[in-house]
N, C-alpha and C positions, 0 to 999 in steps of 0.2 A: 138594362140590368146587366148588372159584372156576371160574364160567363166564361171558367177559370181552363174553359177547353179551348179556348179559343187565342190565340193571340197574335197582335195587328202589331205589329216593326214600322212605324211610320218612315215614309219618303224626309229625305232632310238634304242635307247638304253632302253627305258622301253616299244616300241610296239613290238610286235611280228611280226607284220608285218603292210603294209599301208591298210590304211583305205577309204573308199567313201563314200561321201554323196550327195544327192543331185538326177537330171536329169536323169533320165536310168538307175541310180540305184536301185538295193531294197531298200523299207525301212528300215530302222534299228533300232534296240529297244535303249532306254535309261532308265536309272534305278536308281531310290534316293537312296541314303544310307543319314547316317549322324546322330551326336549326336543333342539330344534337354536337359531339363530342367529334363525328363524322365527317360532319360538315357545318360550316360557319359561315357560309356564302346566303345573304340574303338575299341577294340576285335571284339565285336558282329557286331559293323557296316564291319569292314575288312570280317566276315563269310556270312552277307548280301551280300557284292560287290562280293563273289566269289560262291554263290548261284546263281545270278542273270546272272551272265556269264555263269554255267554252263547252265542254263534253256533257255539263248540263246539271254543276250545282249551284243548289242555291243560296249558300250558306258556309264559309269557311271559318276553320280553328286552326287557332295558332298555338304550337307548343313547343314555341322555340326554348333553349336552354342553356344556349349562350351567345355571346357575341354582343353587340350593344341591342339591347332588346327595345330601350326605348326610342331608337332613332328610327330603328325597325320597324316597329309598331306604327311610329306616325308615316311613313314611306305606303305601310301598307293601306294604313287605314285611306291616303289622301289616292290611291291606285285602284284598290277594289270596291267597286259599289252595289257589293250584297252585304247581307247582315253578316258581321266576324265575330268572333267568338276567342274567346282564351281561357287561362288556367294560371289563375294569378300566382296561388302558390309556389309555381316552381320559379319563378324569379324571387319570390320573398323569400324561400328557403336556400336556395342555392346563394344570397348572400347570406341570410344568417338560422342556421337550422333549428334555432333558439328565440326566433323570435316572439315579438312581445303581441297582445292582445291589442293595443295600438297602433303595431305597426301590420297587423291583420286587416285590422280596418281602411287604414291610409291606402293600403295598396290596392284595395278593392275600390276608391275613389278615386284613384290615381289612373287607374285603366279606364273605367269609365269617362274620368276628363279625356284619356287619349282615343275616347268615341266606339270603345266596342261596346256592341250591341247584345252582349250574350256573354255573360262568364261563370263558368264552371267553378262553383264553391264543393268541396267535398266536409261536408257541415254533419254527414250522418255516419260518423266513426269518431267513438268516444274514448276517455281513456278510461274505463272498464273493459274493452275489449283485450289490455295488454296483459289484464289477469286471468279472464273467466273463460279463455280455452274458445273462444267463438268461430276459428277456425278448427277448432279440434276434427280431424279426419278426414282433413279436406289435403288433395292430391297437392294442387295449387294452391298456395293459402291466402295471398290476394295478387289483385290486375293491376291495381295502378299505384302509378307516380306518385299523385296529389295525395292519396290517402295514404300512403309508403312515409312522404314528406311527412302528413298531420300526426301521423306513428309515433315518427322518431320525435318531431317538438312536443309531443306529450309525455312520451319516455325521459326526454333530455330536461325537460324542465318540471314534469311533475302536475303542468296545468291542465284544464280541461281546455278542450277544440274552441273559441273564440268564433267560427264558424257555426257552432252549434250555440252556444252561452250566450252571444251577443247578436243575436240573429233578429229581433227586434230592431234592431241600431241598423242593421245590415238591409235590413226591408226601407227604413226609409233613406237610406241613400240611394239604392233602389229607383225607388220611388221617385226621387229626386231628380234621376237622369232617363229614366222613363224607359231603362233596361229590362232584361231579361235573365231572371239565377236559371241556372241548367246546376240541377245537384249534381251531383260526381260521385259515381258508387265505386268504393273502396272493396267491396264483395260482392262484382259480378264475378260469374265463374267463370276459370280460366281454366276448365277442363269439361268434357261432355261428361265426364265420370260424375264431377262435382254440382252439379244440378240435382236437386232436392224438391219435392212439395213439403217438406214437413216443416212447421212451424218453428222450430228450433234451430234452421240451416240459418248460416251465415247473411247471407242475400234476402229472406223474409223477414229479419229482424233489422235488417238495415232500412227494406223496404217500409215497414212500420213506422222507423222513426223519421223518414222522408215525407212518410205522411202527415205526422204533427205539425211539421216544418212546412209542407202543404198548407195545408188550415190556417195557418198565421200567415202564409202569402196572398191567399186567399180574401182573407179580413184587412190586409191591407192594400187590397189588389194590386198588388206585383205579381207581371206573369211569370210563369213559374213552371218549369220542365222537369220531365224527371228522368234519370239515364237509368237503363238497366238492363237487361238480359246478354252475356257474352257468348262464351262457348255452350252449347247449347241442342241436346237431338232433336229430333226432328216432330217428334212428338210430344216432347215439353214443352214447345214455344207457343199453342194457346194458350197452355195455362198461364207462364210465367207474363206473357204479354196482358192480359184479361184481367187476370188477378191484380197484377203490377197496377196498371188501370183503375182497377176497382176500389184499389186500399187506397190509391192516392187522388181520389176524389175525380178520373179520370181527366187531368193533365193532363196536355201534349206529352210524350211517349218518345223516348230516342236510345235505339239500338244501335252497337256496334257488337254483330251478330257474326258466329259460323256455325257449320252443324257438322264437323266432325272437325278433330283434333289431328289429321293427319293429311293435312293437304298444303305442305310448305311448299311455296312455289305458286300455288294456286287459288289461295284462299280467299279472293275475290268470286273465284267459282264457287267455294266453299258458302261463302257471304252472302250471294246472290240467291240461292236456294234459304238461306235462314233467314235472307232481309225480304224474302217475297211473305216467305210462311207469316212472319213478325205483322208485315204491314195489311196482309187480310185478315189479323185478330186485330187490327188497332194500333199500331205504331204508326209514327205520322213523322219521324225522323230518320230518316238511315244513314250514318256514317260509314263512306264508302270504304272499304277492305280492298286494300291494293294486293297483287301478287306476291308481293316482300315484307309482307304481314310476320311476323316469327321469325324473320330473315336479319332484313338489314332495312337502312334508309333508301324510301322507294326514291324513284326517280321518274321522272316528267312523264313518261310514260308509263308506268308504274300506275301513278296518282290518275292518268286517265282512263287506266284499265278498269283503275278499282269504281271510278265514277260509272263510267259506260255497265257495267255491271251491277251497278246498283241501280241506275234508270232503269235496265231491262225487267228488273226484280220487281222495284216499284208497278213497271207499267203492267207485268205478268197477274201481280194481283190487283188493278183499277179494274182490268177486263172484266174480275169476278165482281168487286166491291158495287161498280156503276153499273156493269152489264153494258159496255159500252165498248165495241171493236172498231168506229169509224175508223181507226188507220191502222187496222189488220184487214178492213175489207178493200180501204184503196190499193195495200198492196197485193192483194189476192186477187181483185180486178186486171192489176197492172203487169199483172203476171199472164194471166189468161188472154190480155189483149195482144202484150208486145206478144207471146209465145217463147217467155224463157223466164227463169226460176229466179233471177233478179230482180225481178219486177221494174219497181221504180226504185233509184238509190234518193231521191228526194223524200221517199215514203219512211227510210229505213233510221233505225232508232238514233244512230249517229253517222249522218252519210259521209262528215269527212273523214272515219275510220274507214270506211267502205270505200273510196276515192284512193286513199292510201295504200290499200290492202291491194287493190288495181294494176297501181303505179308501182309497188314494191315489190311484184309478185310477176310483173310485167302483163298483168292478164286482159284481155279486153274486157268492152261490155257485152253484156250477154253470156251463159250457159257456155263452160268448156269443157263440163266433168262427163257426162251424158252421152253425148257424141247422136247416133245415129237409132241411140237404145230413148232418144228422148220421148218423154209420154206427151210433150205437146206436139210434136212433128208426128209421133201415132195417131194421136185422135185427130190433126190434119188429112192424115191420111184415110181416114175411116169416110 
């Protein structure tokens, strides 16, 4: 029986092996790469998407934005062998901000011929939004790109989203290459002010129609993800995660989360606390927040901060979901045996951060903060 919580990425010719998301699974990290206006070097983004797996995701998006994107695309697809992911429209828009219903379609075949596994349609922002005030008193009045793009080719030519109208057509092409739609919310919030329960907010009425658009994936079993919760307190995110869930027939669930709007520089930290909260209500996605989130274009190390942060987040909340410590008890074992607060770096979330941190820092192994006040050399001496 088709269970639309669930979804199996089979092994092929660029995975290493199948993939899960979704119900009963862990969560899984996702990881941006991609060129901008900044930088053009697909190099560095290929050494990002292979930083970002080694530190422990499972799953990269690309949203490059220039440069030649389709030689790109196949360099990466034939390099990385986790499920990728992309965002068709901003190559379709950035050559024509006008385009056709046709060529909406072509492009979303055309990536899938170039084998990703996972692309971001933004299908739930219609062109009634440009009249009826939907962001009316909102701080931020939207987060993204793709749905920024879907904006203007409604404004500029008068038609409805193509995305949304021809979304039947869209399922079975789908369908055809045995992909994955991850919707694209054009009103998460990009402010903690801008978070709302009330049925009227920008982001519930998006969620809604994500969920129609659910139901028809559903009936034609295409799996089918849904994105949502941004900027976010700390005590909205079961509802927003729960509910989100709820309305959409409970999906797989993918955040790219922070809980306070003033942590530039850090917002991986920020991330880490909203992507734990997210994934003990139910998110089963977390797209990692690098520390140059609000800033500028991360870099290599950036993109491995924002991952290693998002594992800790994840793992922070499996403790509670499973009730499952095995490797917080080997390293509290490991700790108690050698007698120093280290433990074992083999035990620890990412040892070659810790190896690093060693070597860069010039410290050895073992305990150097403590000294003679150590509580393992005390209770030696007891």
């Amino acid at each position: 029986m088709y269970d639309p919580s669930k979804i199996k990425i089979v092994k092929n010719r660029y995975l290493d092996r199948d993939y899960y998301i979704g119900e009963s699974y862990n969560a899984i990290i996702n990881a941006s790469i991609g060129t901008s206006l900044e930088n053009d070097k697909f190099e560095l983004e290929a050494n990002k998407a292979q930083i970002a797996i080694q530190a422990g995701a499972s799953m990269i998006t690309d949203h490059s934005i220039c440069g030649d994107i389709k030689k790109w695309h196949h360099e990466l697809r034939e390099n990385v062998h986790v499920p990728i992911g992309a965002v068709p429209i901003y190559e379709l828009a950035l050559h024509n901000p006008r385009f056709s219903d046709k060529e909406a379609l072509e492009i979303i075949e055309e990536y899938l011929e170039r084998g990703f596994n996972i692309l971001t349609l933004h299908s739930s922002v219609l062109k009634q939004d440009l009249e009826n005030e939907i962001i009316k008193g909102r701080i931020i009045p939207i987060t993204s790109k793709g749905g920024k793009a879907m904006l203007t080719r409604m404004m500029l030519t008068g038609s409805e989203n193509p995305f949304y109208t021809r979304f039947d057509e869209i399922l079975n092409i789908f369908k055809k290459y045995d992909a994955v739609i991850s919707l694209g919310p054009t009103y998460r919030p990009g402010s903690v002010v801008d978070n709302s329960d009330k049925e009227d907010d920008a982001y519930w009425i998006e969620i809604n129609r994500m969920s129609r658009l659910v139901k028809k994936a559903i009936k034609y079993q295409v799996p089918i993800i849904v994105e949502g919760i941004g900027h976010a307190r700390m005590d909205m995110i079961p509802f927003f995660v729960r509910n989100s869930k709820k309305i959409c027939c409970q999906v797989p669930y993918r955040v790219m989360t922070v809980s306070t709007d003033i942590a530039l520089g850090y917002d991986n930290v920020s991330s880490a606390i909203a992507s734990s909260i997210s994934v003990l209500n139910g998110a089963d996605i977390v797209t990692a927040v690098t520390p140059s989130e609000h800033i500028g274009l991360p870099s290599s190390k950036d993109v491995e901060e924002g991952v290693v942060a998002a594992k800790i987040a994840i793992h922070s909340a499996e403790i509670c979901i499973k009730d499952d410590i095995t490797h917080d008890i080997k390293m509290s074992e490991e700790r108690s045996r050698r007698k120093v607060c280290q433990g074992s770096i083999r035990e620890a979330i990412f040892p070659q951060g810790v190896q690093e941190k060693l070597k860069d820092n010039d410290m050895l192994e073992g305990c150097s903060m403590c000294g003679s006040m150590c509580t393992f050399i005390y209770r030696d001496k007891e």
